[in-house]
TIKENU-947120 format. One line per field, with one value per atom (N, C-alpha, C): residue number from 1; atom name; x, y, z. Coordinates in steps of 0.05 Angstrom, whole numbers, plus 5000, padded with zeros to 4 digits. Layout:
N
i	[NUM:...] $
at	[CA:...] $
xx	[X:...] $
yy	[Y:...] $
zz	[Z:...] $
This chain:
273
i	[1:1:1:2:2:2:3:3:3:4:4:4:5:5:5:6:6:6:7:7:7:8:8:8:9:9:9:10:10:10:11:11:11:12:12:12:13:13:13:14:14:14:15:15:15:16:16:16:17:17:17:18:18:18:19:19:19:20:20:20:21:21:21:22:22:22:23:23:23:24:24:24:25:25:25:26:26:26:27:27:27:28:28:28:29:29:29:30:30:30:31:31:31:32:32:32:33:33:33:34:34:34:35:35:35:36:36:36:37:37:37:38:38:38:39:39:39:40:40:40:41:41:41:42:42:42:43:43:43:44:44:44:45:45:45:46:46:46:47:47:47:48:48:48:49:49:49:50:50:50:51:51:51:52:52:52:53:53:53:54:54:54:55:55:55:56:56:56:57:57:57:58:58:58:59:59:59:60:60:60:61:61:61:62:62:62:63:63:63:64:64:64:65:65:65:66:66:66:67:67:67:68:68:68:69:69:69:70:70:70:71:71:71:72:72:72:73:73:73:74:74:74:75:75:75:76:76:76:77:77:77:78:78:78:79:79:79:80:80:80:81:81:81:82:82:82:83:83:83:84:84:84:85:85:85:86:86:86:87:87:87:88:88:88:89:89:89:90:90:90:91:91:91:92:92:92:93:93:93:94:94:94:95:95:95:96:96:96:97:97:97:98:98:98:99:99:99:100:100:100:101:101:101:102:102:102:103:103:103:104:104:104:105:105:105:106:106:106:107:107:107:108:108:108:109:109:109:110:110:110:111:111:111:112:112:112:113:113:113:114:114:114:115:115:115:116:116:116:117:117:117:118:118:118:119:119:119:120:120:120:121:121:121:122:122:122:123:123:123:124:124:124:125:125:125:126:126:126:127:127:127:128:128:128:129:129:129:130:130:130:131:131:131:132:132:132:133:133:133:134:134:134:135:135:135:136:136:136:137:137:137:138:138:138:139:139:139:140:140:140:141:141:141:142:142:142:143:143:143:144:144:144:145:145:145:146:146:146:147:147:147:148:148:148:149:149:149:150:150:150:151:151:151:152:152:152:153:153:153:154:154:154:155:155:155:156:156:156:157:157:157:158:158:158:159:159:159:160:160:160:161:161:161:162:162:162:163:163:163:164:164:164:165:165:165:166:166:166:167:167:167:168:168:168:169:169:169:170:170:170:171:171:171:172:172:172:173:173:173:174:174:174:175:175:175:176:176:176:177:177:177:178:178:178:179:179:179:180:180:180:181:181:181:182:182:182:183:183:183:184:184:184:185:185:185:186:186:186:187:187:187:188:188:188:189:189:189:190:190:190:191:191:191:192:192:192:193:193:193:194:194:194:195:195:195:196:196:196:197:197:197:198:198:198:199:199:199:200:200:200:201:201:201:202:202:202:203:203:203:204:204:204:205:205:205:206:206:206:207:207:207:208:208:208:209:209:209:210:210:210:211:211:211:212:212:212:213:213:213:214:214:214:215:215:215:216:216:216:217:217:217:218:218:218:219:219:219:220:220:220:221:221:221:222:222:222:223:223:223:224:224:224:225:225:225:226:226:226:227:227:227:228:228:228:229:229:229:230:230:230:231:231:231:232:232:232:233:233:233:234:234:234:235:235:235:236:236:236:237:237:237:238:238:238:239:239:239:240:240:240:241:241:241:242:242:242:243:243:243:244:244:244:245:245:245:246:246:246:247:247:247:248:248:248:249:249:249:250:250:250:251:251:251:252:252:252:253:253:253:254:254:254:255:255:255:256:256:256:257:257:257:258:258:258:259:259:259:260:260:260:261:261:261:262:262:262:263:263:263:264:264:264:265:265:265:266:266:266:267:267:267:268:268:268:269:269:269:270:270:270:271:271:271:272:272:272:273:273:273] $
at	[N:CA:C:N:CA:C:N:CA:C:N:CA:C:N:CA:C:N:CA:C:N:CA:C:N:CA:C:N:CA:C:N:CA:C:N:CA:C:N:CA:C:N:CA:C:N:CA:C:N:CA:C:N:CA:C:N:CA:C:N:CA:C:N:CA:C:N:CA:C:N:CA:C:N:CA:C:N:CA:C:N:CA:C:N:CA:C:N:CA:C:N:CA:C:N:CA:C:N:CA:C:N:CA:C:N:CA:C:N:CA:C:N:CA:C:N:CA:C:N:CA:C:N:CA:C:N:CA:C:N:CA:C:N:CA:C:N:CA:C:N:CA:C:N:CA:C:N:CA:C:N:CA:C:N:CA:C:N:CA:C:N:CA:C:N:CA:C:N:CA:C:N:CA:C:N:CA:C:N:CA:C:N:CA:C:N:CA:C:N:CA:C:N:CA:C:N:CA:C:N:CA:C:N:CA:C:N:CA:C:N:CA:C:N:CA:C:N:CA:C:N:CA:C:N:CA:C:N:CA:C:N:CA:C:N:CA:C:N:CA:C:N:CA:C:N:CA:C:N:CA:C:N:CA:C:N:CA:C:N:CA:C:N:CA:C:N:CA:C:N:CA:C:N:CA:C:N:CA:C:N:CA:C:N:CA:C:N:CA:C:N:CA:C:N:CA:C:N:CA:C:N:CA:C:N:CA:C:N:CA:C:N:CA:C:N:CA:C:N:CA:C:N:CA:C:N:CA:C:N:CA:C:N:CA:C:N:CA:C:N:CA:C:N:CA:C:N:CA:C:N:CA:C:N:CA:C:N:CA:C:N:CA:C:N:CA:C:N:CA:C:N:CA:C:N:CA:C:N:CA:C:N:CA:C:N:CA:C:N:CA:C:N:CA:C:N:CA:C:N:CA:C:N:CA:C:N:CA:C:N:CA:C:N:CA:C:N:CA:C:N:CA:C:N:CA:C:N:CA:C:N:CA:C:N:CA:C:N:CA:C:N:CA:C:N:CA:C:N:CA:C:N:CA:C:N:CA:C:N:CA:C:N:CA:C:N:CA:C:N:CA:C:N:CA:C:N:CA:C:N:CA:C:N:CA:C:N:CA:C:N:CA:C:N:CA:C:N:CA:C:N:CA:C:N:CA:C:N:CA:C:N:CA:C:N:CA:C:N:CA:C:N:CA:C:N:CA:C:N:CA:C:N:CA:C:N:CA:C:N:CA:C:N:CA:C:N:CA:C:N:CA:C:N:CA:C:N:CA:C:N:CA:C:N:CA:C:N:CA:C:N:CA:C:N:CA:C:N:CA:C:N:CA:C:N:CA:C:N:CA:C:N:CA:C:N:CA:C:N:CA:C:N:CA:C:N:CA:C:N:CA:C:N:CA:C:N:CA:C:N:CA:C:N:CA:C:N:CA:C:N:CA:C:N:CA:C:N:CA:C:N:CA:C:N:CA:C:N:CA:C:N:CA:C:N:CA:C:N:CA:C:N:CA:C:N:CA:C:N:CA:C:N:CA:C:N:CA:C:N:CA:C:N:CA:C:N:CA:C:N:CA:C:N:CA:C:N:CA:C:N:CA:C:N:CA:C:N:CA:C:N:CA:C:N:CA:C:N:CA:C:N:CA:C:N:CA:C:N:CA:C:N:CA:C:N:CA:C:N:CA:C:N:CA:C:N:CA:C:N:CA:C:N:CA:C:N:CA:C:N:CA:C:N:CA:C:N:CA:C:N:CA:C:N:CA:C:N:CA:C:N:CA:C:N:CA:C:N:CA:C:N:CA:C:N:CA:C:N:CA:C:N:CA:C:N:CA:C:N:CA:C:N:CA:C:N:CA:C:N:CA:C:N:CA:C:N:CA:C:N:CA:C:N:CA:C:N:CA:C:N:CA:C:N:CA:C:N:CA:C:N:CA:C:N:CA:C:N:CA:C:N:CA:C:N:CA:C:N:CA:C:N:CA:C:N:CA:C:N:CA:C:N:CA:C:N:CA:C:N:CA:C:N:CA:C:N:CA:C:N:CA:C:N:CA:C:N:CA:C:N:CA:C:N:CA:C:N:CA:C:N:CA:C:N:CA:C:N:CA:C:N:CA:C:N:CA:C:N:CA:C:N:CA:C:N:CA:C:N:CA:C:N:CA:C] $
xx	[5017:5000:5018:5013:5024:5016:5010:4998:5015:5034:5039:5037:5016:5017:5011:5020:5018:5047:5055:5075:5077:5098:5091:5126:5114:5138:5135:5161:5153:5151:5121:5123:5117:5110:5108:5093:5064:5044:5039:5064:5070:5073:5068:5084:5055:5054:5033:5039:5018:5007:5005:5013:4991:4995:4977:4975:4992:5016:5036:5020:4996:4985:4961:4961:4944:4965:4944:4954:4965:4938:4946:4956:4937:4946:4977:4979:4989:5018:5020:5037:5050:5036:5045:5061:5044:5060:5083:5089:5110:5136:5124:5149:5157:5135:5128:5137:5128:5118:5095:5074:5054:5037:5016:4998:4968:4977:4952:4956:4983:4994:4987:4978:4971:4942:4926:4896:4902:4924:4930:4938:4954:4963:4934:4908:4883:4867:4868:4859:4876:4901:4919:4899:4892:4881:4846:4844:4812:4808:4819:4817:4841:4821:4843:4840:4853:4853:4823:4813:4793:4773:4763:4742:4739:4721:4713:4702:4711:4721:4701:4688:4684:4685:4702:4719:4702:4690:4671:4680:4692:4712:4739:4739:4772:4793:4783:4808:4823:4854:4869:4879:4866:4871:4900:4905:4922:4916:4892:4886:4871:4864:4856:4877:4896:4921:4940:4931:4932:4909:4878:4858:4870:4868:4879:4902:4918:4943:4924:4910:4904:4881:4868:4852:4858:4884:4887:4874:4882:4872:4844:4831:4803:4785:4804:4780:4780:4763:4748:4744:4758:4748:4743:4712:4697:4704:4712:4723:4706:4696:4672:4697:4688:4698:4684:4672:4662:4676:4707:4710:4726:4724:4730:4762:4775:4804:4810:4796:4812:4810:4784:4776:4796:4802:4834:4858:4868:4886:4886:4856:4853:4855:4846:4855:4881:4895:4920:4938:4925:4947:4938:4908:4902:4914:4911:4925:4960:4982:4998:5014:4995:5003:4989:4977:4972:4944:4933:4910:4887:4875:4868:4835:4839:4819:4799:4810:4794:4773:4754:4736:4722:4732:4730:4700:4694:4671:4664:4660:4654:4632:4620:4598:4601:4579:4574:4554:4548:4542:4529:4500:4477:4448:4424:4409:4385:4392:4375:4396:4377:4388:4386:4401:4396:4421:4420:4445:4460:4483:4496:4509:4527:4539:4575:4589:4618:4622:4634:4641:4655:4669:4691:4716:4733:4756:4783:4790:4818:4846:4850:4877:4906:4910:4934:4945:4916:4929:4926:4944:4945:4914:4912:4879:4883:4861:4849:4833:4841:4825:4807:4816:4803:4785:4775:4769:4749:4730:4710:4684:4660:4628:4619:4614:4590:4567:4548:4522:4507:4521:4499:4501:4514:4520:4489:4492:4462:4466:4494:4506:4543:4551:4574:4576:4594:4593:4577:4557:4547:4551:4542:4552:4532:4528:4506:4514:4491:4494:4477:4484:4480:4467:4456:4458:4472:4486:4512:4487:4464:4449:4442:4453:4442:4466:4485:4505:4510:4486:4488:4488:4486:4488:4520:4528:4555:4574:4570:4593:4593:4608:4601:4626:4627:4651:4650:4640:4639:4652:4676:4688:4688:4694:4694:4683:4665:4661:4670:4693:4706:4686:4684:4672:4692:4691:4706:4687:4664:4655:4645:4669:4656:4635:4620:4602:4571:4581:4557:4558:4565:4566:4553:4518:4510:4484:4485:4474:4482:4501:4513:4503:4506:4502:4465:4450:4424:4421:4439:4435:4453:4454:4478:4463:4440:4433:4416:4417:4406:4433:4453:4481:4487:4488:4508:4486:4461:4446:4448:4455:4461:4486:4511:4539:4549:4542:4555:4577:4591:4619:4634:4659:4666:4656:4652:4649:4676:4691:4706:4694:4690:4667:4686:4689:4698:4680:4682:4662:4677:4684:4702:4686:4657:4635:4619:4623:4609:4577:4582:4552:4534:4543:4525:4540:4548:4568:4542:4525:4509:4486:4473:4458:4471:4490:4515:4519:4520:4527:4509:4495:4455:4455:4455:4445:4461:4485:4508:4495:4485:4488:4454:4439:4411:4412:4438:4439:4460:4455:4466:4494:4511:4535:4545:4579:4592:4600:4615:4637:4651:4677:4703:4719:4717:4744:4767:4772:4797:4810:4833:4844:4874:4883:4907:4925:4945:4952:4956:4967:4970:5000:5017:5047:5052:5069:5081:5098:5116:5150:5161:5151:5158:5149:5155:5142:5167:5162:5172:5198:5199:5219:5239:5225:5248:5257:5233:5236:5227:5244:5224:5217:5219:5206:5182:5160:5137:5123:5113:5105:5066:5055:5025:5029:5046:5033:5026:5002:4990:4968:4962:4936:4928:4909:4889:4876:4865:4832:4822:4796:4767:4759:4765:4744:4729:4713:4701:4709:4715:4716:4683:4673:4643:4652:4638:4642:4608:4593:4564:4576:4556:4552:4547:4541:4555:4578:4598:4623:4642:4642:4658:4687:4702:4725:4732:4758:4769:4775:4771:4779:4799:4829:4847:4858:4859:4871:4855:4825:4805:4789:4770:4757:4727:4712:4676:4652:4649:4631:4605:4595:4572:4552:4560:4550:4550:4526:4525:4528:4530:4540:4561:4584:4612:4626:4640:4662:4685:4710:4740:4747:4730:4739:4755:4779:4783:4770:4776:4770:4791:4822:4829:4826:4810:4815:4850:4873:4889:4901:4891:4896:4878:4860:4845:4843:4846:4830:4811] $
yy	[4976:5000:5025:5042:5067:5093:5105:5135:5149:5159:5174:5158:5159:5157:5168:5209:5221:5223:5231:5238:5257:5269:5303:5293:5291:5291:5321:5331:5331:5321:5325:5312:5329:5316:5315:5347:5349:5369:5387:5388:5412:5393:5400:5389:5369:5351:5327:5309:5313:5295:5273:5253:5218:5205:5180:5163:5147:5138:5113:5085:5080:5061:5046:5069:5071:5055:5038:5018:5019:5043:5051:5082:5096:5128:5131:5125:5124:5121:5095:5082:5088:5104:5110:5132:5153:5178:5180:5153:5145:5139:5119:5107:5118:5131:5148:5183:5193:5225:5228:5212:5219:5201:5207:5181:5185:5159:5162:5186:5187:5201:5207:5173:5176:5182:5190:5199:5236:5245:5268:5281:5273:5266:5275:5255:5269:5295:5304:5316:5346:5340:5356:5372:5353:5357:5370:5372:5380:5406:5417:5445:5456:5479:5506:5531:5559:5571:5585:5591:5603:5586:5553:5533:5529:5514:5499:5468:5459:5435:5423:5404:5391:5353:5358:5318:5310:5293:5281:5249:5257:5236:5237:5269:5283:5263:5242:5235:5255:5248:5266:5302:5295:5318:5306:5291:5291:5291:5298:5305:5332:5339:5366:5388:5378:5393:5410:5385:5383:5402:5397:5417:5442:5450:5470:5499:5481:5489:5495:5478:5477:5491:5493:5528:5550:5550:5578:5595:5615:5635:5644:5648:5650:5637:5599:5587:5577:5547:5541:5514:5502:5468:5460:5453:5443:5407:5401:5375:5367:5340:5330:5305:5301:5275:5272:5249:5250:5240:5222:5212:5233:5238:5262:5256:5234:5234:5247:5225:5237:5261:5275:5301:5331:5315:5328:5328:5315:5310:5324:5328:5339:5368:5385:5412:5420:5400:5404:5403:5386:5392:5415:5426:5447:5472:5475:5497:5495:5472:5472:5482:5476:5485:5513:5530:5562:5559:5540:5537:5549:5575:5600:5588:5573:5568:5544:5524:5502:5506:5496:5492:5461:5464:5435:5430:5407:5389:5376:5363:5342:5324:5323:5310:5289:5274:5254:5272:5260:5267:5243:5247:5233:5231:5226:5230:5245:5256:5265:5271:5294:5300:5278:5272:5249:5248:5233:5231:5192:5197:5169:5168:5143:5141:5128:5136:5131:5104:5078:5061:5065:5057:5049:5048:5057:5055:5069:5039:5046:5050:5079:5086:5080:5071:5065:5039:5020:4996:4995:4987:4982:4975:4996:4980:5005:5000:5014:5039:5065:5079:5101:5095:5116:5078:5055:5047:5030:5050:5044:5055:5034:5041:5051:5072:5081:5086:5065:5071:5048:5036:5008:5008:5028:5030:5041:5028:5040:5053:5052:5066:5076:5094:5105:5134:5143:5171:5187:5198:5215:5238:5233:5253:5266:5293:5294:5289:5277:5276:5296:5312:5338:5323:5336:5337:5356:5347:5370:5389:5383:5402:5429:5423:5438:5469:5458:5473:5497:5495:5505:5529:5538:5572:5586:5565:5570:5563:5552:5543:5556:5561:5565:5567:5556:5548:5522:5512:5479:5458:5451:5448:5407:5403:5374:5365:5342:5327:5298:5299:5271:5259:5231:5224:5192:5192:5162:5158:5146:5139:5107:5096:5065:5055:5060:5047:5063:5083:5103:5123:5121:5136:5147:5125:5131:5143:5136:5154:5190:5193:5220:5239:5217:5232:5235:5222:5230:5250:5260:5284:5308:5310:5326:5330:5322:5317:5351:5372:5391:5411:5404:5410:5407:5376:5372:5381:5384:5395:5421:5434:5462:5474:5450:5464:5444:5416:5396:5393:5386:5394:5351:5354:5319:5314:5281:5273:5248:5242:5219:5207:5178:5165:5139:5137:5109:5092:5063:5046:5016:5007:4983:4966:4969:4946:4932:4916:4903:4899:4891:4902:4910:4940:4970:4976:4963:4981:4987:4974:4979:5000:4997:5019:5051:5049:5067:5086:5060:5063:5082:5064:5073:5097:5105:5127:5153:5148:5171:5175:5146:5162:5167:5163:5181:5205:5221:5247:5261:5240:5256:5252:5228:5230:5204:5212:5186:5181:5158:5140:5131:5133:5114:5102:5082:5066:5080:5083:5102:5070:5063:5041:5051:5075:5075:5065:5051:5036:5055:5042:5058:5072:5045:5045:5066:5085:5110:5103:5083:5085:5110:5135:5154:5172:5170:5178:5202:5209:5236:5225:5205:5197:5177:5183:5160:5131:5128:5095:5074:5057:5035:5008:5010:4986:4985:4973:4966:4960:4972:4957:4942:4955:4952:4930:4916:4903:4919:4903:4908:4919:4929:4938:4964:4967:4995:5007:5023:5042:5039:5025:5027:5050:5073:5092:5096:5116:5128:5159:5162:5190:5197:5218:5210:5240:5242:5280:5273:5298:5306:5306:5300:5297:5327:5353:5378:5384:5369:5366:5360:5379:5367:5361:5329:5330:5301:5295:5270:5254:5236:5217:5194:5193:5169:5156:5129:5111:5099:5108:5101:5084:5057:5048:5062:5065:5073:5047:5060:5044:5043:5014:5020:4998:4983:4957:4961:4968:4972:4948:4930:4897:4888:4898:4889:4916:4898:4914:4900:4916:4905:4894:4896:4886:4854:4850:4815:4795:4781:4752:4760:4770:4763:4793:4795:4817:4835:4810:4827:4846:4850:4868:4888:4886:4915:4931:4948:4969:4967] $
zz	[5000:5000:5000:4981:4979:4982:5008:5008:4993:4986:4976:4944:4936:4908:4884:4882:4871:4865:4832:4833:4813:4802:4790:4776:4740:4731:4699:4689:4663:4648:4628:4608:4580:4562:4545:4537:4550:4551:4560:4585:4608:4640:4654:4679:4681:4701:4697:4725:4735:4762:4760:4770:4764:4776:4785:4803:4804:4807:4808:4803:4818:4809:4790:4761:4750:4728:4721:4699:4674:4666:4639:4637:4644:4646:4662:4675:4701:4691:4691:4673:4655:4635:4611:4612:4630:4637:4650:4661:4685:4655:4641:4629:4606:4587:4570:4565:4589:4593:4579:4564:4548:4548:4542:4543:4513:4503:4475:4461:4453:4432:4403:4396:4374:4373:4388:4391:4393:4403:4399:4373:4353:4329:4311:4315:4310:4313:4344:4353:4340:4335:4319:4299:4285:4249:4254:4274:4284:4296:4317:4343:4318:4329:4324:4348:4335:4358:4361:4383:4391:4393:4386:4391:4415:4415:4443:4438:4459:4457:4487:4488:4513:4511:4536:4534:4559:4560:4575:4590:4608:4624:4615:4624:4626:4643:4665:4666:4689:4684:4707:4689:4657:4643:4625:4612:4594:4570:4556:4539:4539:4559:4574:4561:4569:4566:4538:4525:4498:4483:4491:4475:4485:4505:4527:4504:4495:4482:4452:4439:4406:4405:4433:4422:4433:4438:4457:4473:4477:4508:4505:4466:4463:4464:4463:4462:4497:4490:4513:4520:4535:4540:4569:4563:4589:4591:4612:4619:4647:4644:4661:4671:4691:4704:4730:4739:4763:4789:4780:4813:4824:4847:4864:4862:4870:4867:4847:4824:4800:4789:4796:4796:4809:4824:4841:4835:4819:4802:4781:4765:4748:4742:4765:4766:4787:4784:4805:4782:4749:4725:4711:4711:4698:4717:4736:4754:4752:4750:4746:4727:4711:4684:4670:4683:4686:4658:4665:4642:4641:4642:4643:4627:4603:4583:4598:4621:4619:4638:4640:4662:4667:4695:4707:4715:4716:4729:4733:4765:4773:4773:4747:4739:4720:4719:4704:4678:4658:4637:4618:4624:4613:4597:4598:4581:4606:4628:4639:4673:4684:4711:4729:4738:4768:4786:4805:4829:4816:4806:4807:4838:4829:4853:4848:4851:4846:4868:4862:4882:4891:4919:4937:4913:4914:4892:4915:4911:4931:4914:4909:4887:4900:4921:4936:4924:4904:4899:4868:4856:4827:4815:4800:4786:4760:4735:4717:4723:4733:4743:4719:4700:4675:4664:4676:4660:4681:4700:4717:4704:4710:4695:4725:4721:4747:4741:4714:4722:4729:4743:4756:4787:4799:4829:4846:4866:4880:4905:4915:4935:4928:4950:4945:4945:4935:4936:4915:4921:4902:4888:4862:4840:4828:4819:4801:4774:4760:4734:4713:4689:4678:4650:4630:4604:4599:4575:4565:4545:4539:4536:4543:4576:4602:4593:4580:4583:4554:4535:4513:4504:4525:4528:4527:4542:4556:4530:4512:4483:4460:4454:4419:4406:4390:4364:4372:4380:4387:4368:4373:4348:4351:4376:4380:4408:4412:4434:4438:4459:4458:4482:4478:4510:4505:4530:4536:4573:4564:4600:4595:4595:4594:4596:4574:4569:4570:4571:4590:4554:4538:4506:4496:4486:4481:4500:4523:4548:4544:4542:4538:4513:4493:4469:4461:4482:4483:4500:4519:4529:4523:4493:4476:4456:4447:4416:4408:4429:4418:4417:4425:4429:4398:4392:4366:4344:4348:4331:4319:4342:4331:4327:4330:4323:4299:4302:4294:4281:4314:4315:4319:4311:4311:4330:4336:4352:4364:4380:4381:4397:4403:4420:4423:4445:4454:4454:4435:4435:4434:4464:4462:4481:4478:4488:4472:4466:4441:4444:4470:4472:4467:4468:4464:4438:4425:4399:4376:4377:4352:4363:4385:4394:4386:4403:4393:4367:4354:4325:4309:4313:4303:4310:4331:4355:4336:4329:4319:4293:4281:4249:4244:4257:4265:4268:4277:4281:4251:4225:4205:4201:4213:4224:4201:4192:4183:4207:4205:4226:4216:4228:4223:4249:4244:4265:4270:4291:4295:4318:4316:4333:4337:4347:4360:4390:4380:4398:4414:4444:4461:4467:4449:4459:4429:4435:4412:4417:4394:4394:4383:4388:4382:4404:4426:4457:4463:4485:4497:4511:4526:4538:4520:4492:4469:4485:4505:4511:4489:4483:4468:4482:4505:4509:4514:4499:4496:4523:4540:4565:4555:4533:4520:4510:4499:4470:4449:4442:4417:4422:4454:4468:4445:4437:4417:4444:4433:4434:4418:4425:4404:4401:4380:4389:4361:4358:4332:4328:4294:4292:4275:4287:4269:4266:4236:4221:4206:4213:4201:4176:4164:4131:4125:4133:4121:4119:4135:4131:4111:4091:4064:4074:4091:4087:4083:4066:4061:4080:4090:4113:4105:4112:4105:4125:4113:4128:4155:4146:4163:4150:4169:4159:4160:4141:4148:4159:4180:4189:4179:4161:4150:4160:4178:4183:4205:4228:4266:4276:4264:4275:4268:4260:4262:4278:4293:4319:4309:4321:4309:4334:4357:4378:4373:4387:4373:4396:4393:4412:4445:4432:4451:4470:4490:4507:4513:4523:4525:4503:4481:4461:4460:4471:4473:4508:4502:4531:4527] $
């Protein structure tokens, strides 16, 4: 057991907080200085200066960090995360790093107002902490949960909405749909439940939307700390890049999703997050 399990290195994005015992984030930033690099690489070719941006399970902010920088001092990125640890972490890297543009919040983000509940999550011991479902809990710490609807006053240049809440996706993007209605701005959508992948699917291109497979691994042999040893494998991210069909732009080296019943997910789990 490790209380002191914050640690504060430079990296890659500006100075960066993280849990020592976080598997993937954690980890990456430890051995790395960066983490899901090549999902940044994207995000590159999308924000510019003065947009607004909202990432929906910000996490400790390492991609926070990154929008933060690619819309500059005019623009604007609202970042939701609900566990209070990690929520603390999260503006302990946006305050570290003199981030003037972001605004934090400790909410969940769904298809209507209600109280979730965050479980017992002990960060002292090695676990997945960006890769917990909090909507089947019936006790724990309580959170409110928002529609990003709620918030539509407050945005404009809306240029992209990332969400990554395990499994909670298309929950979100039913309480967004008068949001992306009126900016329709990208969407990146984590979809690594096979499950729910076709609801999902459906749900996105009902609102006018292409899709493409986006599967960047996690390991960048071209990382900040020029380490190469692989600590991932062959581990990806399932995610989606979805662009509205007013969107006149070329998409490469992507596949289009036209079929809501095929997932690239494989057989074998240890290759995917």
């Amino acid at each position: 057991m490790n209380k002191n399990f914050n640690k504060l290195v430079e990296a890659k994005n500006g100075l960066c907080l993280y849990n020592i015992n976080d598997q993937y984030i954690g980890h990456s930033i430890e051995k790395y200085g960066e983490f899901s690099e090549l999902e940044v690489e994207l995000f590159k070719q999308i924000c510019r200066d003065n947009d607004t941006v909202v990432e929906v399970g910000a996490n400790i902010g390492t991609h926070t960090q990154v929008f933060s920088k690619l819309v500059g001092e005019k623009g604007k990125v609202l970042a939701f995360e609900p566990q209070r640890i990690v929520f603390q972490t999260l503006n302990a890297n946006i305050a570290l790093n003199s981030m003037t543009n972001v605004f934090t919040y400790q909410n969940a983000l769904g298809s209507k107002s209600s109280t979730l509940f965050i479980p017992p999550i002990n960060y002292e011991k090695s676990g997945n902490f960006g890769g917990i479902s909090i909507d089947k809990f019936k006790d724990g710490e309580p959170i409110k949960q928002l529609k990003l609807d709620s918030f539509i006053d407050e945005v404009k240049n809306l240029k992209l909405i990332k969400i990554d809440v395990e499994g909670m996706e298309s929950d979100v993007i039913k309480g967004s749909k008068k949001t992306i209605e009126k900016f329709k701005p990208f969407l990146y959508v984590e979809n690594d439940r096979q499950e729910k992948s076709k609801e999902l699917i459906e749900l996105i291109q009902s609102l006018d939307y292409k899709i493409y497979w986006h599967l960047p691994r996690l390991f960048n042999e071209d990382n900040y700390f020029k380490n190469k040893t692989n600590i991932f494998g062959n581990i990806v991210s399932v995610n989606m890049l979805c662009i509205h069909n007013n969107i006149d732009i070329k998409v490469n080296k992507m596949i289009e999703v036209t079929d809501s019943n095929y997932h690239p997910m494989k057989r074998d789990k240890n290759d995917e997050k």
